[in-house]
PyMOL CGO cylinders between C-alpha atoms (Angstrom):
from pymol import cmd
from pymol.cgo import CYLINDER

trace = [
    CYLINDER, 0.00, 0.00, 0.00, 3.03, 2.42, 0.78, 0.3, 1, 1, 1, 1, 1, 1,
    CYLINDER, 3.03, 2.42, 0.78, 4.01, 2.18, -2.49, 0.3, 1, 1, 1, 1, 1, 1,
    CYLINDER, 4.01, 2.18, -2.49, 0.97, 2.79, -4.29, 0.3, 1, 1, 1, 1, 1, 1,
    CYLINDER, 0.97, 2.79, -4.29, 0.74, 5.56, -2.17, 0.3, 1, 1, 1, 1, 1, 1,
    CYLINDER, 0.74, 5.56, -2.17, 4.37, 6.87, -2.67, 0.3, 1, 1, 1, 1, 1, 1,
    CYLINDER, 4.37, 6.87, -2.67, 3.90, 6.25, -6.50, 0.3, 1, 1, 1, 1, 1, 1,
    CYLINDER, 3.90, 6.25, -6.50, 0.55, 8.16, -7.14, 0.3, 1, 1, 1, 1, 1, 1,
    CYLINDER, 0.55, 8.16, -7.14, 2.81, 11.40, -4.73, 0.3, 1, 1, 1, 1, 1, 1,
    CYLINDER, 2.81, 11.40, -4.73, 5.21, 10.50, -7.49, 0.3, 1, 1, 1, 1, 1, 1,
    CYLINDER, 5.21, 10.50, -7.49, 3.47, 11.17, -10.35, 0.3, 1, 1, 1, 1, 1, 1,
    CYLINDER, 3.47, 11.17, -10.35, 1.25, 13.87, -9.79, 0.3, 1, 1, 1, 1, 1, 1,
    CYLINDER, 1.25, 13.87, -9.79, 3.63, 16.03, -8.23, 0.3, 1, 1, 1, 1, 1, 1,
    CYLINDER, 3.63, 16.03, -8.23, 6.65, 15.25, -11.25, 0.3, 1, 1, 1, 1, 1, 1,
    CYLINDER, 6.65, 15.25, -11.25, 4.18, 15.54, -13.93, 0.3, 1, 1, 1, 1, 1, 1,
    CYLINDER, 4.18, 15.54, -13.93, 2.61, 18.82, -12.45, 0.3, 1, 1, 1, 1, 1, 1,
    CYLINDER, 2.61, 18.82, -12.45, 5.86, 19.90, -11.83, 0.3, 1, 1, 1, 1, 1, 1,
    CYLINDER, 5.86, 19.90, -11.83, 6.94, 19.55, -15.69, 0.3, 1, 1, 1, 1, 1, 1,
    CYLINDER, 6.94, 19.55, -15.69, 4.12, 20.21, -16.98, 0.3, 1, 1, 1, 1, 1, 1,
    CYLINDER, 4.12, 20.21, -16.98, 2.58, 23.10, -15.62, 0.3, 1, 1, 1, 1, 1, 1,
    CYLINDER, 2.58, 23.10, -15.62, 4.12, 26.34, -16.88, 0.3, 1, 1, 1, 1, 1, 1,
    CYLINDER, 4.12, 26.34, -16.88, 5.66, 25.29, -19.94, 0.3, 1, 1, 1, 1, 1, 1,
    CYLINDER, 5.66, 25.29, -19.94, 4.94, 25.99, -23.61, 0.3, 1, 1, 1, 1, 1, 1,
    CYLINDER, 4.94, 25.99, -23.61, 3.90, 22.55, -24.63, 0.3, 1, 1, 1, 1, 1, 1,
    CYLINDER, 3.90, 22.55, -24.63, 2.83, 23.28, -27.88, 0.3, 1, 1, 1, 1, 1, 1,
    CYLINDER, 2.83, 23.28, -27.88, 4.55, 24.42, -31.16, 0.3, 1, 1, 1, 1, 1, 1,
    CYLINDER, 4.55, 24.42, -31.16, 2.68, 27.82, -30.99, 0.3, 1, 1, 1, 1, 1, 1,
    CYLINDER, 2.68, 27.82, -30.99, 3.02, 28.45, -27.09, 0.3, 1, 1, 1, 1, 1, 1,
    CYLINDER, 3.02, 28.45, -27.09, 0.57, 27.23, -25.56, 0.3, 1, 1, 1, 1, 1, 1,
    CYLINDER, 0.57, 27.23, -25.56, 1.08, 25.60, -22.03, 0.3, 1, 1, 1, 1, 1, 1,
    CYLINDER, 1.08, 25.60, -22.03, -0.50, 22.26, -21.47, 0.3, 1, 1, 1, 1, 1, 1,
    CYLINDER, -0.50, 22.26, -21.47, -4.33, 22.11, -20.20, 0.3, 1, 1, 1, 1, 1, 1,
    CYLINDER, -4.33, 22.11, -20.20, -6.32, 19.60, -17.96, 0.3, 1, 1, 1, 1, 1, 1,
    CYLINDER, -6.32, 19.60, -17.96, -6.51, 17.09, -20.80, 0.3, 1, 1, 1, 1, 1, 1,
    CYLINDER, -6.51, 17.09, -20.80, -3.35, 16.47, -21.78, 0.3, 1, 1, 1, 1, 1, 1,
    CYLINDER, -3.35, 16.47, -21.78, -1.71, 16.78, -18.09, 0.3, 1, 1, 1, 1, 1, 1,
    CYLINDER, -1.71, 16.78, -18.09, -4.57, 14.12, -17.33, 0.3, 1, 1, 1, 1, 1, 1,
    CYLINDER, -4.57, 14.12, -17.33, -3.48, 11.68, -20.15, 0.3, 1, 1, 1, 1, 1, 1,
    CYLINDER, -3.48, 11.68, -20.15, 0.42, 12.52, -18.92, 0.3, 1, 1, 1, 1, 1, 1,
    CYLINDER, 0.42, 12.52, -18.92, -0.12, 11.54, -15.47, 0.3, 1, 1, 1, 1, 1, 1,
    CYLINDER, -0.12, 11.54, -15.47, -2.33, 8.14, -16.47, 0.3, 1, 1, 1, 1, 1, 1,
    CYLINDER, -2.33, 8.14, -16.47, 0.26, 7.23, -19.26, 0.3, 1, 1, 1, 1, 1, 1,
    CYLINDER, 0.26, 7.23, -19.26, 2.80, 7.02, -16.32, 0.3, 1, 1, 1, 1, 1, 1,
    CYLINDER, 2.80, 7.02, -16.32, 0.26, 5.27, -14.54, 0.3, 1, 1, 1, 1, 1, 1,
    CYLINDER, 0.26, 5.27, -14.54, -0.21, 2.42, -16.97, 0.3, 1, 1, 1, 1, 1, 1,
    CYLINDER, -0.21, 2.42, -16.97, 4.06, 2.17, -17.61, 0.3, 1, 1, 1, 1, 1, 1,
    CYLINDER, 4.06, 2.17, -17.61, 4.62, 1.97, -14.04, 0.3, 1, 1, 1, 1, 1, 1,
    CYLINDER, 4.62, 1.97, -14.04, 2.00, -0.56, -12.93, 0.3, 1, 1, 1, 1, 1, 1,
    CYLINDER, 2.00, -0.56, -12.93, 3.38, -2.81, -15.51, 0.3, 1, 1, 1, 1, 1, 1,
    CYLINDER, 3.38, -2.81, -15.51, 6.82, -2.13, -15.46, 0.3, 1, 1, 1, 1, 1, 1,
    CYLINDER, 6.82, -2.13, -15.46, 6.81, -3.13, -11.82, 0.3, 1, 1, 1, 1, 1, 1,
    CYLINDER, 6.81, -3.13, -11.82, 4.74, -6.55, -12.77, 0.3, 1, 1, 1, 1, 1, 1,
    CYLINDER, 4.74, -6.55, -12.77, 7.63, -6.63, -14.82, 0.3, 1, 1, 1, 1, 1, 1,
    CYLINDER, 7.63, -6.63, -14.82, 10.23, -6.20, -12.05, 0.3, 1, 1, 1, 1, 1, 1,
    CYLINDER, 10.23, -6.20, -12.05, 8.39, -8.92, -9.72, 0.3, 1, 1, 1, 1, 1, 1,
    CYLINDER, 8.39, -8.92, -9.72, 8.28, -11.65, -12.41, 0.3, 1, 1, 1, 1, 1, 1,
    CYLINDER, 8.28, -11.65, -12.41, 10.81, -14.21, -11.31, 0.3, 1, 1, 1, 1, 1, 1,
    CYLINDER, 10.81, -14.21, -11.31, 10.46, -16.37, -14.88, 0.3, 1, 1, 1, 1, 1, 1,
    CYLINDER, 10.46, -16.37, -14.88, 8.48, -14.83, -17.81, 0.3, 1, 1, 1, 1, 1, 1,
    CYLINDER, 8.48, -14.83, -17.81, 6.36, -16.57, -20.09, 0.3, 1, 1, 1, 1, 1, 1,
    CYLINDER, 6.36, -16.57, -20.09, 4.64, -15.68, -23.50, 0.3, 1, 1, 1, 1, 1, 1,
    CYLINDER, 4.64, -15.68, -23.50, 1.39, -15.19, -22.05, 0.3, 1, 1, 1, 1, 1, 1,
    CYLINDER, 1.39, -15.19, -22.05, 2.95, -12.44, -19.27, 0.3, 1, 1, 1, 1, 1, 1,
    CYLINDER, 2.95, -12.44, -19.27, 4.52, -10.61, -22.21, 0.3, 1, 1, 1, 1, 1, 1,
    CYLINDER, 4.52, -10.61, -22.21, 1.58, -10.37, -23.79, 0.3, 1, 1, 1, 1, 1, 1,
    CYLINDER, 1.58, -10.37, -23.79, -0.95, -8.60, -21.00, 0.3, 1, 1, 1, 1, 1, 1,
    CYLINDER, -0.95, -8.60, -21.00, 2.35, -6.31, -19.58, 0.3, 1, 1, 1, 1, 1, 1,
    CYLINDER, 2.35, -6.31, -19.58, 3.60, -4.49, -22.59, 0.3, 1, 1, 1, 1, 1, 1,
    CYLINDER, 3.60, -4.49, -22.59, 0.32, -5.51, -24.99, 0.3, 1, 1, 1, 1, 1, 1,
    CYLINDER, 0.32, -5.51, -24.99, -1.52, -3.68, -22.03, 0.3, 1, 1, 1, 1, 1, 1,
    CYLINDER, -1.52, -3.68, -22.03, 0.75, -0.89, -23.15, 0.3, 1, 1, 1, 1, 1, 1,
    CYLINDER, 0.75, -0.89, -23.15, 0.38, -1.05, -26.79, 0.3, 1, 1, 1, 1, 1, 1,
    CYLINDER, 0.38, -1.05, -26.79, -3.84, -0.98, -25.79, 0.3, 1, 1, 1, 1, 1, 1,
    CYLINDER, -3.84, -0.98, -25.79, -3.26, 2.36, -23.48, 0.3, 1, 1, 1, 1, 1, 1,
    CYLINDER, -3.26, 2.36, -23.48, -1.74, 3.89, -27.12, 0.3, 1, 1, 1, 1, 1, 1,
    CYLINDER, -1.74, 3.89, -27.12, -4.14, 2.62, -28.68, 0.3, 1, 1, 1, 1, 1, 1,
    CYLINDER, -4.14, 2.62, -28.68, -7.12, 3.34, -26.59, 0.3, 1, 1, 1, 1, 1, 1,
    CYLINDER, -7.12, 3.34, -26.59, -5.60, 7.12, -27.03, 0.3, 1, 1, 1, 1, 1, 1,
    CYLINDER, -5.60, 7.12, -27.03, -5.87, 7.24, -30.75, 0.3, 1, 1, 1, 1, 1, 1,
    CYLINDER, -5.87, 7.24, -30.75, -9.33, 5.72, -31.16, 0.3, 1, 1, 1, 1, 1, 1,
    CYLINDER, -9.33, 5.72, -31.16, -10.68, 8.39, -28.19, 0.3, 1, 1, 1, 1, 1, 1,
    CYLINDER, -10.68, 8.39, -28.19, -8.98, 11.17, -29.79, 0.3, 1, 1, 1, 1, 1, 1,
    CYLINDER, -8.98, 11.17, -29.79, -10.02, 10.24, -33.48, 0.3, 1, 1, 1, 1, 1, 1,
    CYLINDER, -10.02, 10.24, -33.48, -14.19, 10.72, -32.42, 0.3, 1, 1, 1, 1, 1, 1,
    CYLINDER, -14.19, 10.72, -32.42, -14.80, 14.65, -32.90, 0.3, 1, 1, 1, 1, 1, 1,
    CYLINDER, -14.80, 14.65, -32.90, -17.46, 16.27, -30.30, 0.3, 1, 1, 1, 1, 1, 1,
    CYLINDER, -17.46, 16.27, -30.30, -17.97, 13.37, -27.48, 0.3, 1, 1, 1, 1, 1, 1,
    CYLINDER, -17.97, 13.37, -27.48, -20.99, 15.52, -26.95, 0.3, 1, 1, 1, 1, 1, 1,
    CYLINDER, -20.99, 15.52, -26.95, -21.52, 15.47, -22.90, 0.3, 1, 1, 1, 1, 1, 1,
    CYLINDER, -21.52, 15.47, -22.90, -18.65, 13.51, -22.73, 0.3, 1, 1, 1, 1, 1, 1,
    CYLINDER, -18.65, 13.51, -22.73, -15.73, 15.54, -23.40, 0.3, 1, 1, 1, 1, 1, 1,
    CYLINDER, -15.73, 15.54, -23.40, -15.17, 18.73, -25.92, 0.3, 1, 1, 1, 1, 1, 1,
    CYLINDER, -15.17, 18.73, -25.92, -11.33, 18.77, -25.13, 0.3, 1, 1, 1, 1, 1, 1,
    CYLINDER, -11.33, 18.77, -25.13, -9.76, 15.18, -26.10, 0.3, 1, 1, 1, 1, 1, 1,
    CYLINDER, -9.76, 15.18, -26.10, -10.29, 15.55, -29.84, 0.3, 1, 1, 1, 1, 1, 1,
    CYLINDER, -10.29, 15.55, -29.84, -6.54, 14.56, -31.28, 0.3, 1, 1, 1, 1, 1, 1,
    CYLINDER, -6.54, 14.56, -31.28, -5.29, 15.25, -27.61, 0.3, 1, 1, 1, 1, 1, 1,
    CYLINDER, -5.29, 15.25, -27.61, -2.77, 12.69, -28.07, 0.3, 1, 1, 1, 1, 1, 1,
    CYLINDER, -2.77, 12.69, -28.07, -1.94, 13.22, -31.75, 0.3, 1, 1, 1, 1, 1, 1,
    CYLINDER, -1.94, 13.22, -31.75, -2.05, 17.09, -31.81, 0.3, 1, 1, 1, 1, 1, 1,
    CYLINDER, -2.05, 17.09, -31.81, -0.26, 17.48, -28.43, 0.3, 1, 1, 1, 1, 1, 1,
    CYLINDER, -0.26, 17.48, -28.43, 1.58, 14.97, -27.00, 0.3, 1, 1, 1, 1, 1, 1,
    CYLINDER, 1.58, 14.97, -27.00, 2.97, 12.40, -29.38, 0.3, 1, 1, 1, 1, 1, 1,
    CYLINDER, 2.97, 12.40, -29.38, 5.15, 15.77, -31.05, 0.3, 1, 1, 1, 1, 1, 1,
    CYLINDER, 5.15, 15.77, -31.05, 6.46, 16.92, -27.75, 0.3, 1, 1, 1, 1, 1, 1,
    CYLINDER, 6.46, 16.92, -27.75, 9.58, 15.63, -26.51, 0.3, 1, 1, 1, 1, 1, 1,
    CYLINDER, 9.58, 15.63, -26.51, 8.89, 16.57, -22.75, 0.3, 1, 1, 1, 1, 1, 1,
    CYLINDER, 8.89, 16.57, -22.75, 6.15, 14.38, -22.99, 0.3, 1, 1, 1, 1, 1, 1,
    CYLINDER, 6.15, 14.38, -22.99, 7.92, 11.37, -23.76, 0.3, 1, 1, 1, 1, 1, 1,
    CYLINDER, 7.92, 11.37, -23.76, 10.84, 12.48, -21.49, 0.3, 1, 1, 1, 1, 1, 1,
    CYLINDER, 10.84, 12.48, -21.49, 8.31, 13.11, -18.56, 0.3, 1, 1, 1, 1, 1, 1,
    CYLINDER, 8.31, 13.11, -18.56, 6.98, 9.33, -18.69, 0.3, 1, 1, 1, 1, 1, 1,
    CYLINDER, 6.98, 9.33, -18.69, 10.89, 8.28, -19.16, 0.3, 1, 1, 1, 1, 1, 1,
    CYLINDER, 10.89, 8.28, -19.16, 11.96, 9.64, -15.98, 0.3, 1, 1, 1, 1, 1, 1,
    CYLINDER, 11.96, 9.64, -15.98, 8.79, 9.71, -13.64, 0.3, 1, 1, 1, 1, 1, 1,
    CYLINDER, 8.79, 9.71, -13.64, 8.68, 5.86, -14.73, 0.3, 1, 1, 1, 1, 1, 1,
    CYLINDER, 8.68, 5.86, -14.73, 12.09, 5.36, -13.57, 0.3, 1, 1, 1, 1, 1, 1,
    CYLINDER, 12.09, 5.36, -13.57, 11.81, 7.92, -10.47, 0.3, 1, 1, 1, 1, 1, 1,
    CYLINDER, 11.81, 7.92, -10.47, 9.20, 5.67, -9.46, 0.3, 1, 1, 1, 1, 1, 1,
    CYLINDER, 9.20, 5.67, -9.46, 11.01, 2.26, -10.48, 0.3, 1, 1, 1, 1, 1, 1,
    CYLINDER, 11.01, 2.26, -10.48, 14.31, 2.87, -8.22, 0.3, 1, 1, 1, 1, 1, 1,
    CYLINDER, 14.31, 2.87, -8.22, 12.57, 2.62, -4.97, 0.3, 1, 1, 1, 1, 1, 1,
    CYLINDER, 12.57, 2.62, -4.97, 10.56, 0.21, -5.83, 0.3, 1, 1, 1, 1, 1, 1,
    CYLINDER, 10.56, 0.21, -5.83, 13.48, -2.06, -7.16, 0.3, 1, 1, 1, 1, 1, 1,
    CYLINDER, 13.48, -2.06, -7.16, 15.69, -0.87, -3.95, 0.3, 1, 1, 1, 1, 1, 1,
    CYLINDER, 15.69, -0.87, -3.95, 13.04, -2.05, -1.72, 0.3, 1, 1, 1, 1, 1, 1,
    CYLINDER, 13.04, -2.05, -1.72, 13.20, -5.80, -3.65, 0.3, 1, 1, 1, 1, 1, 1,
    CYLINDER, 13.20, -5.80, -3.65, 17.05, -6.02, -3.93, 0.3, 1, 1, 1, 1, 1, 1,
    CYLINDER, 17.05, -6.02, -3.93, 17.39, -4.85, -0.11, 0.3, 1, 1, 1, 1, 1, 1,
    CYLINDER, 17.39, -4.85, -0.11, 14.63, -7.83, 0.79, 0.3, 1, 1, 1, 1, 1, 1,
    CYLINDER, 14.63, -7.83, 0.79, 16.16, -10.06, -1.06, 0.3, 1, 1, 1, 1, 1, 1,
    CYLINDER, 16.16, -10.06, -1.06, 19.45, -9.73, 0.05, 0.3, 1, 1, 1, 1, 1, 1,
    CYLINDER, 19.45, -9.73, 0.05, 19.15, -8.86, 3.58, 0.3, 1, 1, 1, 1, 1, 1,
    CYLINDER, 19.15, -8.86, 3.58, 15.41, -10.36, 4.65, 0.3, 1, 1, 1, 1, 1, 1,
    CYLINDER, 15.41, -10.36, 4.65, 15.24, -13.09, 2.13, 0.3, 1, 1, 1, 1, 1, 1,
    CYLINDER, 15.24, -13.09, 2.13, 11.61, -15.12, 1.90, 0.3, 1, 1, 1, 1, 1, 1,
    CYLINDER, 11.61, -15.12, 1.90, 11.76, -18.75, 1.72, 0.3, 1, 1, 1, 1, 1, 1,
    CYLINDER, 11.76, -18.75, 1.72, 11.58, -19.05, -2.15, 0.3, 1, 1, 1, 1, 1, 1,
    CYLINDER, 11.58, -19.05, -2.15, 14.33, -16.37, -2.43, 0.3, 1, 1, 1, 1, 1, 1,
    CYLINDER, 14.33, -16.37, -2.43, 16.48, -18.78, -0.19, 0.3, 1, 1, 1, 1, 1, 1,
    CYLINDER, 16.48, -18.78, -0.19, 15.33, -22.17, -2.76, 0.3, 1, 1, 1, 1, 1, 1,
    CYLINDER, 15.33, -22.17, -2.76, 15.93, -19.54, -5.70, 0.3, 1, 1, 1, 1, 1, 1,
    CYLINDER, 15.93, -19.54, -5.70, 19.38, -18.30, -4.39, 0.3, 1, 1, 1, 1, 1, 1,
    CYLINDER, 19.38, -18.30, -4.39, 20.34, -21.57, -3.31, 0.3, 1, 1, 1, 1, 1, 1,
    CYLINDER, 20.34, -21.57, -3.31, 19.52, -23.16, -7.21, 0.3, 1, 1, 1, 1, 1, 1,
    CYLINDER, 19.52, -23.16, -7.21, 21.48, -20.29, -8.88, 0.3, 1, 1, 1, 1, 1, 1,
    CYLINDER, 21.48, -20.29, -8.88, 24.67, -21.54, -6.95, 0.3, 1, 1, 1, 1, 1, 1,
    CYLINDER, 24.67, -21.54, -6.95, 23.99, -24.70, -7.85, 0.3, 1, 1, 1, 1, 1, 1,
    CYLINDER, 23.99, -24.70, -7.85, 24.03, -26.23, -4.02, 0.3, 1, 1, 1, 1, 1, 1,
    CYLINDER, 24.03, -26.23, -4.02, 20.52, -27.74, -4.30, 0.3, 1, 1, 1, 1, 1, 1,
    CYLINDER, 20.52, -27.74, -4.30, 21.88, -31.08, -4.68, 0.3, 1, 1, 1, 1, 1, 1,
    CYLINDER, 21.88, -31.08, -4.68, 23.79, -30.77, -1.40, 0.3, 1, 1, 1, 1, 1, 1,
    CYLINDER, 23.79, -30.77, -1.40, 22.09, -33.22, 1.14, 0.3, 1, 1, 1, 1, 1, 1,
    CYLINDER, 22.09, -33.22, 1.14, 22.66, -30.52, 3.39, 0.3, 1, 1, 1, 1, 1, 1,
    CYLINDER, 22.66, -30.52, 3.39, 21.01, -27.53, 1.56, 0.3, 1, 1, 1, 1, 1, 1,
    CYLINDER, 21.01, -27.53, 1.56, 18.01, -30.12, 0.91, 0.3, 1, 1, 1, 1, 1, 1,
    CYLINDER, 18.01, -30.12, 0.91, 17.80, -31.18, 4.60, 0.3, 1, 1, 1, 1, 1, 1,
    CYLINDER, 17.80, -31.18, 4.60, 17.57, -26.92, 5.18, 0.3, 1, 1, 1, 1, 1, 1,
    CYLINDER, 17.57, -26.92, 5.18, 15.11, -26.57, 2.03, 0.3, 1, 1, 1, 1, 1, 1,
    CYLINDER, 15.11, -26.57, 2.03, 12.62, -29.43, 3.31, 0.3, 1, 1, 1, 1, 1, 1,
    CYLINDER, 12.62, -29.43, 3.31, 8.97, -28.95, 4.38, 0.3, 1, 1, 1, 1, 1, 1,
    CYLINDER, 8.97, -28.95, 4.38, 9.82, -29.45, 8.26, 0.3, 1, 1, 1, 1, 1, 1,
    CYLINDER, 9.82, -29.45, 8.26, 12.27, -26.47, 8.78, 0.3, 1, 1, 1, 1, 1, 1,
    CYLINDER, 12.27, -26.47, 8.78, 9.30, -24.30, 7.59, 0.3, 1, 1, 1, 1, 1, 1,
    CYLINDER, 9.30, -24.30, 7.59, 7.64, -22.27, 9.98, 0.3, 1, 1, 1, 1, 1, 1,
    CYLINDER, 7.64, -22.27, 9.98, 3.93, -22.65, 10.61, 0.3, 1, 1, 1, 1, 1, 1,
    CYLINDER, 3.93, -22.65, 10.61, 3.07, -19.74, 8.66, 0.3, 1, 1, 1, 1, 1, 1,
    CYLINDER, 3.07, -19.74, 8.66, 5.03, -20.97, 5.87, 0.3, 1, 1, 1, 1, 1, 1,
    CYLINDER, 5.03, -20.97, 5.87, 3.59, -24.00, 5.95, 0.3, 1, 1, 1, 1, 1, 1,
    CYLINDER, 3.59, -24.00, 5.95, -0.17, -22.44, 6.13, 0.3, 1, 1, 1, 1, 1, 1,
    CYLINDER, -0.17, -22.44, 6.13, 0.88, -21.01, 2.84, 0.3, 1, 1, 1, 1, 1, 1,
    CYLINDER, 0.88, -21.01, 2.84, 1.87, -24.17, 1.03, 0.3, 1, 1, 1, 1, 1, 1,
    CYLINDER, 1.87, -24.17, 1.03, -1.76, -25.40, 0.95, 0.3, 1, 1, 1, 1, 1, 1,
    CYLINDER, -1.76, -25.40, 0.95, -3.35, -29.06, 1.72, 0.3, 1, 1, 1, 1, 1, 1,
    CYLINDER, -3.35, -29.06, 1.72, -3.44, -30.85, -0.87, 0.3, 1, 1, 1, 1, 1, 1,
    CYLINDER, -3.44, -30.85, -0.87, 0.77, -30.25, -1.22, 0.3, 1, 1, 1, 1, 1, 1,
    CYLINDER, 0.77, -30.25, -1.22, 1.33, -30.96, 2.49, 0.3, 1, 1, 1, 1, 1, 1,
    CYLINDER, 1.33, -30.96, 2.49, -1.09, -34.22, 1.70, 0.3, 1, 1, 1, 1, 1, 1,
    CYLINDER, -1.09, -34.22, 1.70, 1.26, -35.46, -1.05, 0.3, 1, 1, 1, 1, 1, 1,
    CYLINDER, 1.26, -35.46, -1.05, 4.35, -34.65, 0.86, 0.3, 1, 1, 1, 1, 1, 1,
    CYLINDER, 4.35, -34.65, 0.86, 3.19, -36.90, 3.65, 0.3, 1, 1, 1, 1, 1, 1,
    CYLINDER, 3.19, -36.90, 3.65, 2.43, -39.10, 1.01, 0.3, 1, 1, 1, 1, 1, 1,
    CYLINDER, 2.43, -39.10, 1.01, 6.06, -39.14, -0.53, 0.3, 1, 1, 1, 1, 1, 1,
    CYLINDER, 6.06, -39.14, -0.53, 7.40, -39.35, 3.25, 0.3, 1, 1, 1, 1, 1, 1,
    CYLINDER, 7.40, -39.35, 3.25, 5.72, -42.41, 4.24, 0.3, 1, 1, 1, 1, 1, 1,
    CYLINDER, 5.72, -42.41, 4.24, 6.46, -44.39, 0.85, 0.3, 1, 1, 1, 1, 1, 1,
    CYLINDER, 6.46, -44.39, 0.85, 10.47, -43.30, 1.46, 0.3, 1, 1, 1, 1, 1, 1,
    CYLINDER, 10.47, -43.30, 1.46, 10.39, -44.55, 4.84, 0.3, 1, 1, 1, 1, 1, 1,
    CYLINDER, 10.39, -44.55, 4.84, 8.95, -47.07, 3.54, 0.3, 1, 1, 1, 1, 1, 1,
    CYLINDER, 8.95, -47.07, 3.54, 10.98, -48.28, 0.99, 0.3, 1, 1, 1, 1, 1, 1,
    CYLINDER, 10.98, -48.28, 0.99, 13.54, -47.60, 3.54, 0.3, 1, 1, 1, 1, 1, 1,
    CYLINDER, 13.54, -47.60, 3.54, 12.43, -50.00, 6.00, 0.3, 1, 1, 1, 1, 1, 1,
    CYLINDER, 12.43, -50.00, 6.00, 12.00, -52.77, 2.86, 0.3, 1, 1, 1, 1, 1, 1,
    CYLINDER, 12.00, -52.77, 2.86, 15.96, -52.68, 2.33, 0.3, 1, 1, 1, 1, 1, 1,
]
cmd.load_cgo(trace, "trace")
């Protein structure tokens, strides 16, 4: 929740910040309520998914597809709601907002750069500090696999289901505590056979 929170201070205060006061346009004029508005959310839709991004441990096709295709839509989305002339009660002011106005300006595309990565480096800080200092249980099976040890008797004696701690276990779920019990008492008993 903090860094939702910390994020949305983030944004509105950077983008208001660049935004405000400048001449955004070719002819002078400063930015209005419309395209600050599609500024700020723009930022909104790269940062949600660039921090997906960042907690993905392996990627597949299908999470490549809804992060940065739910990118491509928010582009997308822009030019189709811009194209329609007079929204009527809906809007007078979006007409070729992003066209017109912000796909020619380079602070626009320089404001979602760095807000996006103003917003990214605590975010990552937070998960490389975790990881390293207050590592989870799957960080320590992850860390452990990437130096190769998880063959060690040792290192699987650590990594088994009984050095968890009750909330740990809690998390793992029935049905994989049932066939772990399961796998236990056929070892032992195959153990006993020899």
């Amino acid at each position: 929740m903090l860094n939702g929170v910390m994020n949305a201070i983030l944004i509105f205060f950077f983008c208001i910040a660049a935004i405000e006061d400048q001449a955004f346009r070719q002819d002078g004029q400063v930015a209005g309520l419309d395209a600050l508005g599609v500024v700020m959310y723009t930022c909104i839709v790269w940062v949600v998914n660039c921090q997906m991004a960042l907690s993905v441990n392996y990627f597949t096709i299908i999470q490549h597809i809804f992060i940065w295709g739910s990118i491509v839509v928010w582009y997308l989305f822009l030019l189709a709601y811009g194209a329609i002339n007079n929204l009527g009660s809906f809007s007078n002011t979006a007409y070729m907002v992003f066209i017109e106005q912000l796909a020619p300006a380079l602070l626009y595309w320089l404001v979602t750069l760095f807000v996006v990565l103003a917003t990214l480096v605590p975010y990552f800080s937070y998960a490389a500090i975790q990881i390293r200092f207050f590592p989870m249980f799957h960080n320590k099976i992850q860390w452990k696999r990437y130096l190769g040890k998880a063959e060690d008797p040792e290192v699987a004696r650590q990594l088994s289901s009984r050095h968890r701690t009750s909330s740990q276990q809690k998390m793992v779920g029935i049905s994989a505590r049932r066939d772990g019990k399961a796998m236990q008492i056929t070892r032992e008993i195959d153990l006993e056979g020899q």
